[in-house]
mmCIF file of the protein (N, C-alpha, C, O) and its ligand, coordinates in Angstrom:
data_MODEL
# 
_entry.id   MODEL 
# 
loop_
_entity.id 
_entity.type 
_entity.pdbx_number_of_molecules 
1 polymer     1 
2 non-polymer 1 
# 
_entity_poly.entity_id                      1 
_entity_poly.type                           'polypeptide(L)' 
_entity_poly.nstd_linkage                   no 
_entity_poly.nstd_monomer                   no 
_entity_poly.pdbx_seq_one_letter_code       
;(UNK)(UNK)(UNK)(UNK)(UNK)(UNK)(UNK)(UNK)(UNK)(UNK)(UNK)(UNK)(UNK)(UNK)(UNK)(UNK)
(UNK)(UNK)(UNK)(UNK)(UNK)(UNK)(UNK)(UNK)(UNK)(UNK)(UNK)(UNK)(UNK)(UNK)(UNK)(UNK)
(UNK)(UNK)(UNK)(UNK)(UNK)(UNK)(UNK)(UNK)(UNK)(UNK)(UNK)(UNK)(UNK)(UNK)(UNK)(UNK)
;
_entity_poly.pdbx_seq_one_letter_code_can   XXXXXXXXXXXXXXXXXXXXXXXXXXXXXXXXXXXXXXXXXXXXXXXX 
_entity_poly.pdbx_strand_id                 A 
# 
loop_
_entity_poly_seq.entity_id 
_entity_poly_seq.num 
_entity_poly_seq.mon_id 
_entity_poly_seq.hetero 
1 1  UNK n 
1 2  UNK n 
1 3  UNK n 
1 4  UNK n 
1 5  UNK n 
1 6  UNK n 
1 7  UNK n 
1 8  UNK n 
1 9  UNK n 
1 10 UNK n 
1 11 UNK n 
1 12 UNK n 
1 13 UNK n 
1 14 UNK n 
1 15 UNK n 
1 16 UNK n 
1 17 UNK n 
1 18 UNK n 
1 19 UNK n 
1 20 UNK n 
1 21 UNK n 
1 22 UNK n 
1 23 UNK n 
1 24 UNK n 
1 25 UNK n 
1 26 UNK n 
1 27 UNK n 
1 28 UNK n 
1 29 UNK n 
1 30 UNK n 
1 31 UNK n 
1 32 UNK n 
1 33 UNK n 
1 34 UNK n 
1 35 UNK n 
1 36 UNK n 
1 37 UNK n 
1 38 UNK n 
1 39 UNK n 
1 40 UNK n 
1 41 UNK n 
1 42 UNK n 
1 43 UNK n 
1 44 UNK n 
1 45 UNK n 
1 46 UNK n 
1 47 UNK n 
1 48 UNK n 
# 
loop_
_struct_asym.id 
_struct_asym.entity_id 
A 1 
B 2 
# 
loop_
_chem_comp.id 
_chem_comp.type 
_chem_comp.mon_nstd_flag 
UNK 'L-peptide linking' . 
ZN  non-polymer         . 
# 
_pdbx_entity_nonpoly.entity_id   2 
_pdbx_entity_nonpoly.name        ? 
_pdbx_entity_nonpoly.comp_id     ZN 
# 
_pdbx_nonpoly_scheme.asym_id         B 
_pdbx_nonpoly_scheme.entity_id       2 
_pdbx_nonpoly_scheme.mon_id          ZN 
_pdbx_nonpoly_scheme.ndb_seq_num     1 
_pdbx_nonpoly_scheme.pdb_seq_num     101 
_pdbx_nonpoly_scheme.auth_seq_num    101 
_pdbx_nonpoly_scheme.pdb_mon_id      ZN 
_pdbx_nonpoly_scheme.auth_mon_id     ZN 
_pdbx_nonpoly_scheme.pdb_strand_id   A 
_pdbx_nonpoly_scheme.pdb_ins_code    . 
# 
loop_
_atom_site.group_PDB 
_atom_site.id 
_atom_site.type_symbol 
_atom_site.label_atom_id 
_atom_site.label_alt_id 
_atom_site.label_comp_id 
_atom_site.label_asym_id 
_atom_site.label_entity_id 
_atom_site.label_seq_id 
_atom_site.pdbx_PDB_ins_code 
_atom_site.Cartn_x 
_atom_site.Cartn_y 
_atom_site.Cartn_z 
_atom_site.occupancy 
_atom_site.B_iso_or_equiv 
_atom_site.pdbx_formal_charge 
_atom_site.auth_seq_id 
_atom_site.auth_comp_id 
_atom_site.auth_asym_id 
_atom_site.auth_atom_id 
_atom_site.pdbx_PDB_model_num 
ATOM   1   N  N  . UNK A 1 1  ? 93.368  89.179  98.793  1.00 0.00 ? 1   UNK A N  1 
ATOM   2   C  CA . UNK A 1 1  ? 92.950  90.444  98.203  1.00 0.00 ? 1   UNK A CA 1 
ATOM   3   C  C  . UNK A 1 1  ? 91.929  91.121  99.106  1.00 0.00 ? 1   UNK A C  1 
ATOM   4   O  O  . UNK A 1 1  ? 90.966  90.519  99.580  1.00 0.00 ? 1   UNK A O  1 
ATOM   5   N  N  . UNK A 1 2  ? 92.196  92.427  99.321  1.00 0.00 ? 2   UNK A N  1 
ATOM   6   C  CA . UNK A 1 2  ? 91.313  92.878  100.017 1.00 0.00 ? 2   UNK A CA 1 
ATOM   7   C  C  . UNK A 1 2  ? 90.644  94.613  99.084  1.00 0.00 ? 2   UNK A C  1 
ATOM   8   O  O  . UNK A 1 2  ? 91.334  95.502  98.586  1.00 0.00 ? 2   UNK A O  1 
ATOM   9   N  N  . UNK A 1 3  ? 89.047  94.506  99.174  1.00 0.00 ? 3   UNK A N  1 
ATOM   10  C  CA . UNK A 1 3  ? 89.008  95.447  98.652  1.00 0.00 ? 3   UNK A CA 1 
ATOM   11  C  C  . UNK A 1 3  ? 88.673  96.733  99.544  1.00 0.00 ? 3   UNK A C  1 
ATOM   12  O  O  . UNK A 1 3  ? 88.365  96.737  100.736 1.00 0.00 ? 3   UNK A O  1 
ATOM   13  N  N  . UNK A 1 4  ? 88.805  97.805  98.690  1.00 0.00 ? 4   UNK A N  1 
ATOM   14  C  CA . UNK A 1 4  ? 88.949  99.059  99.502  1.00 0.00 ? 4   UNK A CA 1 
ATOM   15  C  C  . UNK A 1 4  ? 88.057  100.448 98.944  1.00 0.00 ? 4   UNK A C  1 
ATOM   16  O  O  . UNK A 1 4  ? 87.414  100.422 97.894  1.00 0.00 ? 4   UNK A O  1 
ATOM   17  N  N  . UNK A 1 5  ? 88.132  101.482 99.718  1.00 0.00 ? 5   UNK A N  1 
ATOM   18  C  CA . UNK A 1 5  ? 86.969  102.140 99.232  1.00 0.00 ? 5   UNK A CA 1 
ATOM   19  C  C  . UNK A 1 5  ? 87.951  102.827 97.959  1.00 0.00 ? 5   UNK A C  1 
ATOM   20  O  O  . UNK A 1 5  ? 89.150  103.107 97.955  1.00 0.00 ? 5   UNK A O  1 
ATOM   21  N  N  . UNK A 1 6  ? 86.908  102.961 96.914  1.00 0.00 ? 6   UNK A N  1 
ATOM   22  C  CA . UNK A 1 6  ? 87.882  103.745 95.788  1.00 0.00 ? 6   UNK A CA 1 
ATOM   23  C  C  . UNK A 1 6  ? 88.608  104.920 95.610  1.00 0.00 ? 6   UNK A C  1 
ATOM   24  O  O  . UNK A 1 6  ? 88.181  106.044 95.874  1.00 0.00 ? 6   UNK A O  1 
ATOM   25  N  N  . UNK A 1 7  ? 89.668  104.664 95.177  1.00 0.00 ? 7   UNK A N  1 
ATOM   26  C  CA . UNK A 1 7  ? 90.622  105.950 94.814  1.00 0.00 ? 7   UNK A CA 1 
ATOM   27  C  C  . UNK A 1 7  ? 91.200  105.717 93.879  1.00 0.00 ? 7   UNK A C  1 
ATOM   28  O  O  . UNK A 1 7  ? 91.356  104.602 93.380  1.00 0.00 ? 7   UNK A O  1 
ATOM   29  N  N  . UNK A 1 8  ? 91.821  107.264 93.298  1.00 0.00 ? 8   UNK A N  1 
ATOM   30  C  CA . UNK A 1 8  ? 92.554  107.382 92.063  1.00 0.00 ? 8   UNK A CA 1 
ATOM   31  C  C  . UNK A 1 8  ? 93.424  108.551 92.177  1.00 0.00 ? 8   UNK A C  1 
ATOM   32  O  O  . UNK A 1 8  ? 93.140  109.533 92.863  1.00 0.00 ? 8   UNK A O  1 
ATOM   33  N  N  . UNK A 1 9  ? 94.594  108.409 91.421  1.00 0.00 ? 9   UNK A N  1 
ATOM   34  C  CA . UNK A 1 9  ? 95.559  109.146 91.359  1.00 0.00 ? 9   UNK A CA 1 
ATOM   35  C  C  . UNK A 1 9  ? 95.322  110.320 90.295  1.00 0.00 ? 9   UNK A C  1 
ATOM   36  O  O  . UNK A 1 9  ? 95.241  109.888 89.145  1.00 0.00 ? 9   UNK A O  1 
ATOM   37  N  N  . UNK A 1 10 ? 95.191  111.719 90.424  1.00 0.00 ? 10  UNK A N  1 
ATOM   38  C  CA . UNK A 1 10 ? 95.092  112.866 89.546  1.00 0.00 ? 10  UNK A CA 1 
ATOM   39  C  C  . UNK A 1 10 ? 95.428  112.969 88.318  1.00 0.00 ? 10  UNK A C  1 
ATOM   40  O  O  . UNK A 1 10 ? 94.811  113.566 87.435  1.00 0.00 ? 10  UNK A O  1 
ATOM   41  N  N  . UNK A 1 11 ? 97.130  111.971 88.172  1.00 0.00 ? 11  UNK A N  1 
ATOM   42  C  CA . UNK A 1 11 ? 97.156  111.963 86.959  1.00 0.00 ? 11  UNK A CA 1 
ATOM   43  C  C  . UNK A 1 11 ? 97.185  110.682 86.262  1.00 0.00 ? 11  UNK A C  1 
ATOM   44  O  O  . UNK A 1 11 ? 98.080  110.340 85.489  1.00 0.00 ? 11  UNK A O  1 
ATOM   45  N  N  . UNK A 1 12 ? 96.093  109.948 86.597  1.00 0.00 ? 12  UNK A N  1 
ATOM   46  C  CA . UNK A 1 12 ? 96.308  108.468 86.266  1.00 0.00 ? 12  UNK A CA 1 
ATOM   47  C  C  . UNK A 1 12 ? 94.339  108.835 85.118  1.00 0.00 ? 12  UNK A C  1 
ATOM   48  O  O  . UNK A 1 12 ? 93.701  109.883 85.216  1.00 0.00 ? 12  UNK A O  1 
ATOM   49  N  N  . UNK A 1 13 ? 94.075  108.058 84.545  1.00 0.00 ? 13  UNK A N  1 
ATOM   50  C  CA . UNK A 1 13 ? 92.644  108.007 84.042  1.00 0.00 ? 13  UNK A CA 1 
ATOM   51  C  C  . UNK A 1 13 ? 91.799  106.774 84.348  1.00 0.00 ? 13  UNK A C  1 
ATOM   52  O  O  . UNK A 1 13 ? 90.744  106.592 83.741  1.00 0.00 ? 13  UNK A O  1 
ATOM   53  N  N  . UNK A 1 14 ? 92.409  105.598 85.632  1.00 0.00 ? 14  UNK A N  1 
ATOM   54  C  CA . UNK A 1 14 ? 91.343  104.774 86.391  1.00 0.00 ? 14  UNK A CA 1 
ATOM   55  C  C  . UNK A 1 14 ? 91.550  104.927 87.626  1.00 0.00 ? 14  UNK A C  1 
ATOM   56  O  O  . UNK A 1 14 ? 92.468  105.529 88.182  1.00 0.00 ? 14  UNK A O  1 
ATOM   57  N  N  . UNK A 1 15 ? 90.531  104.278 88.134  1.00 0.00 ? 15  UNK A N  1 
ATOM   58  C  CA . UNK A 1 15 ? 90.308  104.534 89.306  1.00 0.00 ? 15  UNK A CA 1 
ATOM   59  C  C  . UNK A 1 15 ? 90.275  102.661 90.164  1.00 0.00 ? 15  UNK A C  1 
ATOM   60  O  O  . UNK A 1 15 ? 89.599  101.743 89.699  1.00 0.00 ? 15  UNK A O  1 
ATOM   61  N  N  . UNK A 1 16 ? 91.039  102.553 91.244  1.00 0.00 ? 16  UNK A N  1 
ATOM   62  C  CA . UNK A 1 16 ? 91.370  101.203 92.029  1.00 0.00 ? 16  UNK A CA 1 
ATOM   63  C  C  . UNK A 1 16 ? 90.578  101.321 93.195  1.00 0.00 ? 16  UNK A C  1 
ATOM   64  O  O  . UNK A 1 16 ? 90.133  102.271 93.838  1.00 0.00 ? 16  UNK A O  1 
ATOM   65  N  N  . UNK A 1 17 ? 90.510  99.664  93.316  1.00 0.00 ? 17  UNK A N  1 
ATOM   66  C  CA . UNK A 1 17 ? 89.296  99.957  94.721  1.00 0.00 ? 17  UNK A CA 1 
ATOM   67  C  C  . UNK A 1 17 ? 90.192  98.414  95.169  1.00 0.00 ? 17  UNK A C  1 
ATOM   68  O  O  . UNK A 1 17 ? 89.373  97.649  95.678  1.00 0.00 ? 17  UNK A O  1 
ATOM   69  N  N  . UNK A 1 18 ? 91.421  97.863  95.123  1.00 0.00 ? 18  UNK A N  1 
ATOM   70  C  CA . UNK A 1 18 ? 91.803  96.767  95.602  1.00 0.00 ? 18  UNK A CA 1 
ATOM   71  C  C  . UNK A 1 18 ? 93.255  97.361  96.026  1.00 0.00 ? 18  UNK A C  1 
ATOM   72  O  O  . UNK A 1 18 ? 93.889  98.214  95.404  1.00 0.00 ? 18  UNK A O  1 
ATOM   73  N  N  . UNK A 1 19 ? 93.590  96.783  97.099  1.00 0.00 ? 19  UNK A N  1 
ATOM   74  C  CA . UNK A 1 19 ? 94.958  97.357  97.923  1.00 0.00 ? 19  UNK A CA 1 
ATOM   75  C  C  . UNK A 1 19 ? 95.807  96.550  97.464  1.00 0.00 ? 19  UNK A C  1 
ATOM   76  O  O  . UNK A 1 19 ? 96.862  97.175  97.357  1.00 0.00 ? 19  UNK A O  1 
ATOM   77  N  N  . UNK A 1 20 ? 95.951  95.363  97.089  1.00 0.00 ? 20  UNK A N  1 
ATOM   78  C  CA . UNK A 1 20 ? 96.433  94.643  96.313  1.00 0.00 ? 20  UNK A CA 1 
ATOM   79  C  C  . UNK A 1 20 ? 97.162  94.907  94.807  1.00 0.00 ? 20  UNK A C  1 
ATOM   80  O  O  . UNK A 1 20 ? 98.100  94.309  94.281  1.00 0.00 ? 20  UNK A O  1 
ATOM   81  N  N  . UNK A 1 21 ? 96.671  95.592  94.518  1.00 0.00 ? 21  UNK A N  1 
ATOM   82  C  CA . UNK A 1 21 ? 96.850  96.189  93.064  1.00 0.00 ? 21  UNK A CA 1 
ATOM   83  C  C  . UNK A 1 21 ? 98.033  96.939  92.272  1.00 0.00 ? 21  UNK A C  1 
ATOM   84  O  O  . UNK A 1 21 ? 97.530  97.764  91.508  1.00 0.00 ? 21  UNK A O  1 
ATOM   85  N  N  . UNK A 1 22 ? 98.866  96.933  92.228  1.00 0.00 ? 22  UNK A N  1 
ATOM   86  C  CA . UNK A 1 22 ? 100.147 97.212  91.978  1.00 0.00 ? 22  UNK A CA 1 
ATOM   87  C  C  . UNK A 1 22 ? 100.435 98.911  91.441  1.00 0.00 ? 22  UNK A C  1 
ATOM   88  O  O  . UNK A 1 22 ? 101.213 99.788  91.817  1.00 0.00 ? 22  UNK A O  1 
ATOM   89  N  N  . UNK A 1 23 ? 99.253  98.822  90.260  1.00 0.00 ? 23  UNK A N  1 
ATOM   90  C  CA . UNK A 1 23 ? 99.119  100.521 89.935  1.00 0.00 ? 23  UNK A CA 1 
ATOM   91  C  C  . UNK A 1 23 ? 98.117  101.116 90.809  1.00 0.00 ? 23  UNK A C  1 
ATOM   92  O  O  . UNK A 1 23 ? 97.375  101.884 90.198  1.00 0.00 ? 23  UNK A O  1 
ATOM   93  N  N  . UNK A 1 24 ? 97.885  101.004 91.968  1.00 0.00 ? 24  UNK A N  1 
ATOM   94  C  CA . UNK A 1 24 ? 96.974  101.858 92.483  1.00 0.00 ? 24  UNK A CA 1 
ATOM   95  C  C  . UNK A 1 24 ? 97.980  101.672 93.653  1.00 0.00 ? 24  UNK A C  1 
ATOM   96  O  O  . UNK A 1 24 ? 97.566  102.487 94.478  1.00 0.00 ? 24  UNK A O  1 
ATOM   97  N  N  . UNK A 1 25 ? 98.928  101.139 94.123  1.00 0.00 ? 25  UNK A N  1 
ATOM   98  C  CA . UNK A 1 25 ? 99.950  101.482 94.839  1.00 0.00 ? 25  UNK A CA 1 
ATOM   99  C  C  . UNK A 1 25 ? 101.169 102.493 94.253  1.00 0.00 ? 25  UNK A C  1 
ATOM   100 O  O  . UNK A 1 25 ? 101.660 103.438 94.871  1.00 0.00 ? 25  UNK A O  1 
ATOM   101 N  N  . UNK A 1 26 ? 101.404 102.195 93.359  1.00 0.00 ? 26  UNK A N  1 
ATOM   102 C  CA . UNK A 1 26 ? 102.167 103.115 92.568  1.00 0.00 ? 26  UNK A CA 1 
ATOM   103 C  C  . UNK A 1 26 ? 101.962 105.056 92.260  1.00 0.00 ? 26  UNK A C  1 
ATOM   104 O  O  . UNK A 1 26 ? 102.693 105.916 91.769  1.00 0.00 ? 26  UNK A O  1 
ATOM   105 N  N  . UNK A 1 27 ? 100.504 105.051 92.891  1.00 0.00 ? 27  UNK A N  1 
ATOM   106 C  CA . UNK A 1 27 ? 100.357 106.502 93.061  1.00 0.00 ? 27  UNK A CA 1 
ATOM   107 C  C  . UNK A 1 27 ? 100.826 106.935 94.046  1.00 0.00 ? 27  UNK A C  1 
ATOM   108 O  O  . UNK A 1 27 ? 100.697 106.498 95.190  1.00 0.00 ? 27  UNK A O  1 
ATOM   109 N  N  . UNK A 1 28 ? 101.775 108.389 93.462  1.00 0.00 ? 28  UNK A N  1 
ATOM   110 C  CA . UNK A 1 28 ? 102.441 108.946 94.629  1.00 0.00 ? 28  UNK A CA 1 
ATOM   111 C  C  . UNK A 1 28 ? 101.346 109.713 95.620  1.00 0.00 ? 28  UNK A C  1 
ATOM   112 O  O  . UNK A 1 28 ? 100.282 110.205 95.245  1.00 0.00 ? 28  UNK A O  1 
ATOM   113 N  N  . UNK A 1 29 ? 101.793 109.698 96.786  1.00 0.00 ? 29  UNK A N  1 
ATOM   114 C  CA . UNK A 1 29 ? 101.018 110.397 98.197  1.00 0.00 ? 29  UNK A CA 1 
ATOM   115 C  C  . UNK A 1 29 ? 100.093 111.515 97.414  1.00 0.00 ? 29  UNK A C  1 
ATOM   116 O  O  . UNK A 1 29 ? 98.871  111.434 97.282  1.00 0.00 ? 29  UNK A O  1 
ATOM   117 N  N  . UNK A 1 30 ? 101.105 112.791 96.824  1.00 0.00 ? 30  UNK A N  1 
ATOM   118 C  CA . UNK A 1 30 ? 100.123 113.675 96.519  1.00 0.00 ? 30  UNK A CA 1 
ATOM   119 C  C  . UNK A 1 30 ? 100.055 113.625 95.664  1.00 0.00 ? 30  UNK A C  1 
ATOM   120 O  O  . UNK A 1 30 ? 100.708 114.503 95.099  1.00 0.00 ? 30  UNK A O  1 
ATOM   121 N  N  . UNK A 1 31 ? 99.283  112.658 94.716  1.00 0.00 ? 31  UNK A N  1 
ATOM   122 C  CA . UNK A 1 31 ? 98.203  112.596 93.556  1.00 0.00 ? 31  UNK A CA 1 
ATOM   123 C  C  . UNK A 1 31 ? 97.120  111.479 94.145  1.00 0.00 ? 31  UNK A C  1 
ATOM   124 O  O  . UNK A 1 31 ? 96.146  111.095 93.497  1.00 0.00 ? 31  UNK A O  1 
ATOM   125 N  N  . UNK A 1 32 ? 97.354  111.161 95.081  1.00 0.00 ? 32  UNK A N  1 
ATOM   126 C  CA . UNK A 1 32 ? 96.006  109.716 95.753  1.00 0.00 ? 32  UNK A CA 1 
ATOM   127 C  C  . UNK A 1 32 ? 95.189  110.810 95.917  1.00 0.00 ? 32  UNK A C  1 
ATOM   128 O  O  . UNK A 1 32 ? 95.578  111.921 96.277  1.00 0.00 ? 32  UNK A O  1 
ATOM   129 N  N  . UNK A 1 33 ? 93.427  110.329 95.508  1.00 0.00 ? 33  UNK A N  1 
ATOM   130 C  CA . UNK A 1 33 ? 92.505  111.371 96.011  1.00 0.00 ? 33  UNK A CA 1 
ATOM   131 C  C  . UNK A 1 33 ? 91.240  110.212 96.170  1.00 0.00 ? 33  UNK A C  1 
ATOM   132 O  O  . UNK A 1 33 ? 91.259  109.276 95.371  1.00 0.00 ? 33  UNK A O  1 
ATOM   133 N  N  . UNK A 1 34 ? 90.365  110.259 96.988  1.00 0.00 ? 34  UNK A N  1 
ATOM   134 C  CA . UNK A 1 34 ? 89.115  109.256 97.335  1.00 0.00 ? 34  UNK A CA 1 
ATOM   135 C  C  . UNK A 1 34 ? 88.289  109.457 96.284  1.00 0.00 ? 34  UNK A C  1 
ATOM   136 O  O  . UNK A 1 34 ? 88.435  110.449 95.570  1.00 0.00 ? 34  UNK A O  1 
ATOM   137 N  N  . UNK A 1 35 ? 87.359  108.578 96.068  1.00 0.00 ? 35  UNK A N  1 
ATOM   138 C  CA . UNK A 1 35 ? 86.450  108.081 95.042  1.00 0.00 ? 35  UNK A CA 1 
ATOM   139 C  C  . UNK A 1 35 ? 87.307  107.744 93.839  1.00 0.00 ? 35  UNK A C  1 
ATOM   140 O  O  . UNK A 1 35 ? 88.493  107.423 93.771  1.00 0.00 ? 35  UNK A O  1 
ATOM   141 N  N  . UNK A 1 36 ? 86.109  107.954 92.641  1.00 0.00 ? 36  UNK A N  1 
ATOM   142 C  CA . UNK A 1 36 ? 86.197  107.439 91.291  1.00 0.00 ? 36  UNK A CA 1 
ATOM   143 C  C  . UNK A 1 36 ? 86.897  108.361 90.555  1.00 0.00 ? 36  UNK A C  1 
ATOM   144 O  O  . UNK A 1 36 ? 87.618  107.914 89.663  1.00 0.00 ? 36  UNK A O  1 
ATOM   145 N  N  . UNK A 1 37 ? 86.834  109.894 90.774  1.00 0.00 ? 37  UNK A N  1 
ATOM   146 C  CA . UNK A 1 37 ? 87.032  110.414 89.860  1.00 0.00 ? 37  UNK A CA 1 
ATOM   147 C  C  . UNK A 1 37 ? 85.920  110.218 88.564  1.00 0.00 ? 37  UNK A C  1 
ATOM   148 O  O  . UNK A 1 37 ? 86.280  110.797 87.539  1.00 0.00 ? 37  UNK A O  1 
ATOM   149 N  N  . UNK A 1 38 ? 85.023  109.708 88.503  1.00 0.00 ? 38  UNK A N  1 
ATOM   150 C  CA . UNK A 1 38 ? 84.549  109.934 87.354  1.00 0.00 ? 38  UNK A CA 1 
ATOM   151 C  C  . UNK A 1 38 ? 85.044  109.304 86.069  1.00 0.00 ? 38  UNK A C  1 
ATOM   152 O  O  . UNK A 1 38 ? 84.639  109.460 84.917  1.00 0.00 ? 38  UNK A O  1 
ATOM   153 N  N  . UNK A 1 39 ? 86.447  108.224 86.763  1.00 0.00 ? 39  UNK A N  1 
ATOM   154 C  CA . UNK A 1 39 ? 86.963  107.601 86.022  1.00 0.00 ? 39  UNK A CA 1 
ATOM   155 C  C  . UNK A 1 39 ? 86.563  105.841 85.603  1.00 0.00 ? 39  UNK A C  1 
ATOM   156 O  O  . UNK A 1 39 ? 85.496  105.361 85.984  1.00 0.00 ? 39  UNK A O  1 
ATOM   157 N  N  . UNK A 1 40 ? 87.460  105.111 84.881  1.00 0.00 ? 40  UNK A N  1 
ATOM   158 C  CA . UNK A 1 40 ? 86.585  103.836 84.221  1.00 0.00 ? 40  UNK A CA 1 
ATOM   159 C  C  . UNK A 1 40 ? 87.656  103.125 85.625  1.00 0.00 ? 40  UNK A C  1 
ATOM   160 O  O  . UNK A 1 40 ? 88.713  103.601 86.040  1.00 0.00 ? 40  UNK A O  1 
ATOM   161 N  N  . UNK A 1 41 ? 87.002  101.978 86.069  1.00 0.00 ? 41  UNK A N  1 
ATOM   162 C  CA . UNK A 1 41 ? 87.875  101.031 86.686  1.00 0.00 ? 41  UNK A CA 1 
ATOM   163 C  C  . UNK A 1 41 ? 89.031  100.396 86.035  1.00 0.00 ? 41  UNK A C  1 
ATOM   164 O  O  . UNK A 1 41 ? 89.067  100.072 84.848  1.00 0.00 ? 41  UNK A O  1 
ATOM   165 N  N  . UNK A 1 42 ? 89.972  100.242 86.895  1.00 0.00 ? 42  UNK A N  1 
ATOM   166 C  CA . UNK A 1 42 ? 91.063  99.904  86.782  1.00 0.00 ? 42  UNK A CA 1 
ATOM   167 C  C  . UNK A 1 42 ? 91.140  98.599  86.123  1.00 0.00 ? 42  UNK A C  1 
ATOM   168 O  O  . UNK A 1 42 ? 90.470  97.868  86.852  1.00 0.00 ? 42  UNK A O  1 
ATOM   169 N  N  . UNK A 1 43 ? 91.633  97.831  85.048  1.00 0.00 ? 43  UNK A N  1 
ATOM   170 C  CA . UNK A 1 43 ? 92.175  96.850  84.788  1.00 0.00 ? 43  UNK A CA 1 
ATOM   171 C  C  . UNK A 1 43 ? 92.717  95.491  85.622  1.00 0.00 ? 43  UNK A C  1 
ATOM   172 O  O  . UNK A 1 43 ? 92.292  94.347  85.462  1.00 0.00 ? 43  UNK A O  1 
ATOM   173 N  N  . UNK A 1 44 ? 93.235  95.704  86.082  1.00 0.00 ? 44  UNK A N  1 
ATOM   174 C  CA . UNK A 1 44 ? 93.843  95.043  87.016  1.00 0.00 ? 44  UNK A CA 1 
ATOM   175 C  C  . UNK A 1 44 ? 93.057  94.897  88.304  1.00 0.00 ? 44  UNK A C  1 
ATOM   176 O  O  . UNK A 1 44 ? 93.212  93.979  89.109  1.00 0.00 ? 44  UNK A O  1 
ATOM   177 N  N  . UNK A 1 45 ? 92.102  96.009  88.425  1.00 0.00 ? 45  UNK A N  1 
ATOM   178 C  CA . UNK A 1 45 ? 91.904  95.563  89.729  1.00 0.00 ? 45  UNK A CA 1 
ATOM   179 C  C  . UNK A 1 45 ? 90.274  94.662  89.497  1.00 0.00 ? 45  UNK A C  1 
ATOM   180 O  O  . UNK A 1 45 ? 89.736  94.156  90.482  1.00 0.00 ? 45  UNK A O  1 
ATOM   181 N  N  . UNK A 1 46 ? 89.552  94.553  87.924  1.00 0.00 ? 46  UNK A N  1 
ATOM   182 C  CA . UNK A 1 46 ? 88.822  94.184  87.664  1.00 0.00 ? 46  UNK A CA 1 
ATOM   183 C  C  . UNK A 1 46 ? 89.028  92.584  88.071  1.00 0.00 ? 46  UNK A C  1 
ATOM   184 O  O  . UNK A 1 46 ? 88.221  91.723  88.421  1.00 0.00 ? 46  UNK A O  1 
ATOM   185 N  N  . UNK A 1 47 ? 90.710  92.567  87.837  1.00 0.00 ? 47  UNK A N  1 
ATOM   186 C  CA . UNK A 1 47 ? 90.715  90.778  87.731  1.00 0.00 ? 47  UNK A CA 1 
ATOM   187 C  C  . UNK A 1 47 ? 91.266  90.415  89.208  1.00 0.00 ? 47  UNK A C  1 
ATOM   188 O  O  . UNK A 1 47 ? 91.219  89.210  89.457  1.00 0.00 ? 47  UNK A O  1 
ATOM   189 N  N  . UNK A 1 48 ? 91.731  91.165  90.133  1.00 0.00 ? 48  UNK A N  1 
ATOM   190 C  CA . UNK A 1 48 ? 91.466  90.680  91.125  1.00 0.00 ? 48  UNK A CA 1 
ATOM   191 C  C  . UNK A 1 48 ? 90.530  90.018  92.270  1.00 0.00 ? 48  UNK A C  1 
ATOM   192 O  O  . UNK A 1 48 ? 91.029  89.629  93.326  1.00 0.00 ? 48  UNK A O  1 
HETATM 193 ZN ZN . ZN  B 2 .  ? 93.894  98.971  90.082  1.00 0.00 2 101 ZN  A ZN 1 
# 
């Protein structure tokens, strides 16, 4: 697992900081945007 600086997808409501992570790969090209968004961390990438 490697972690990464945070991003989130526009129309997603968390935000991933692990490249590993299955829904934070799953954002298409143009909805990926850097940081938090202001959003709660990701699930998944909590338990990585
Ligand atoms: Zn995630």
């Amino acid at each position: 697992m490697a972690k990464v600086k945070p991003f989130h997808g526009v129309d997603r409501n968390v935000y991933h900081d692990n490249d590993k992570c299955v829904d934070g790969n799953n954002i298409e090209k143009e909805n990926l945007r850097q940081g938090t968004g202001g959003k709660p961390k990701c699930q998944r990438c909590k338990g990585l």
